[in-house]
C-alpha positions in Angstrom: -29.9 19.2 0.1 -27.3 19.3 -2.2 -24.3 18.3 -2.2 -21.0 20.8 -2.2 -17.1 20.2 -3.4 -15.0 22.8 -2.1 -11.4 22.8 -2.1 -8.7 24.4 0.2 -11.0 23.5 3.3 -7.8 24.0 5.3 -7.7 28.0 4.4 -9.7 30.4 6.1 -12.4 31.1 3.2 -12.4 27.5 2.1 -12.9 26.4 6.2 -15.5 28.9 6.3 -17.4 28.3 3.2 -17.4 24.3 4.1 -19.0 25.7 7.6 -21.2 27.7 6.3 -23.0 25.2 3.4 -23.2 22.2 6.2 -24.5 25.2 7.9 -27.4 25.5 5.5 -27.7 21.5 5.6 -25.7 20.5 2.5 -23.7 17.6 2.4 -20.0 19.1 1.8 -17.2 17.1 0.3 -14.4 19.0 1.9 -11.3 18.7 -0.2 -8.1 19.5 1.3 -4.2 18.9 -0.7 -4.1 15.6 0.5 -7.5 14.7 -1.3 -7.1 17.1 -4.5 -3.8 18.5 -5.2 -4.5 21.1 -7.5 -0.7 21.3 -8.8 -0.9 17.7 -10.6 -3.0 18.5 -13.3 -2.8 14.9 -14.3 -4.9 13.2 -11.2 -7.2 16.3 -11.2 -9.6 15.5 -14.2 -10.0 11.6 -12.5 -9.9 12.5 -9.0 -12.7 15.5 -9.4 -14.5 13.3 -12.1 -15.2 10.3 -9.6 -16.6 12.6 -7.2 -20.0 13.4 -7.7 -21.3 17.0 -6.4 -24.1 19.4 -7.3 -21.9 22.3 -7.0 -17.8 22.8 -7.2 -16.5 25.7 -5.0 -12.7 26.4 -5.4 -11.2 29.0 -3.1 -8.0 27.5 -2.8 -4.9 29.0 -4.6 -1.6 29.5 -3.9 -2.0 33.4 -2.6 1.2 34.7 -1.0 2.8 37.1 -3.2 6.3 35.5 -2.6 5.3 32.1 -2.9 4.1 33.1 -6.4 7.6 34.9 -7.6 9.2 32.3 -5.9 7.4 29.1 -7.9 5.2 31.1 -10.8 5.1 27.8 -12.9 3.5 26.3 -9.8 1.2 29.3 -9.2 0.5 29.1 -12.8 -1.0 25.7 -12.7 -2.7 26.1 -9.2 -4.4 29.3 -10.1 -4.9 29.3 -13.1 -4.3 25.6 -15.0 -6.7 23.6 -12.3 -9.9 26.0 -12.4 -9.8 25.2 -16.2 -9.8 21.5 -15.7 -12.0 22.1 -13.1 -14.6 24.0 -15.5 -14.5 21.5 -18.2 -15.6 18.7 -15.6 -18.1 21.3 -14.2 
């Protein structure tokens, strides 16, 4: 059994990814915003780094096209700036 991070639980592919692993038997550590928001870049590296997982799974994002022209700098650091934190603790 291992045990699974995955963020954006709320989402449909995060909801069904977090199904599908307990699914399987695997403990899943089901991160929503209010455990891991992935726009404050300076909790992520302690929040995720206290955790202690097998495997990190991040399907969460900011994905609406407006939302994105509407906040890129927030897009930016959702989409792009937390899976690099997120590699370097992986």
């Amino acid at each position: 059994m291992k045990r699974i991070a995955i963020t954006g639980v709320t989402g449909r592919l995060g909801g069904a990814l977090a199904r599908h692993h307990r699914a399987l038997g695997h403990e899943v550590i089901a991160l929503d915003r209010k455990a891991l928001d992935l726009a404050q870049s300076d909790r992520l590296l302690d929040q995720l780094g206290a955790l202690d997982f097998d495997a990190l799974i991040n399907p969460a994002g900011i994905t609406g096209l407006e939302a994105c022209e509407d906040e890129p700098e927030l897009a930016r650091r959702v989409n792009a700036g937390a899976p690099a934190l997120m590699a370097v603790i992986c």
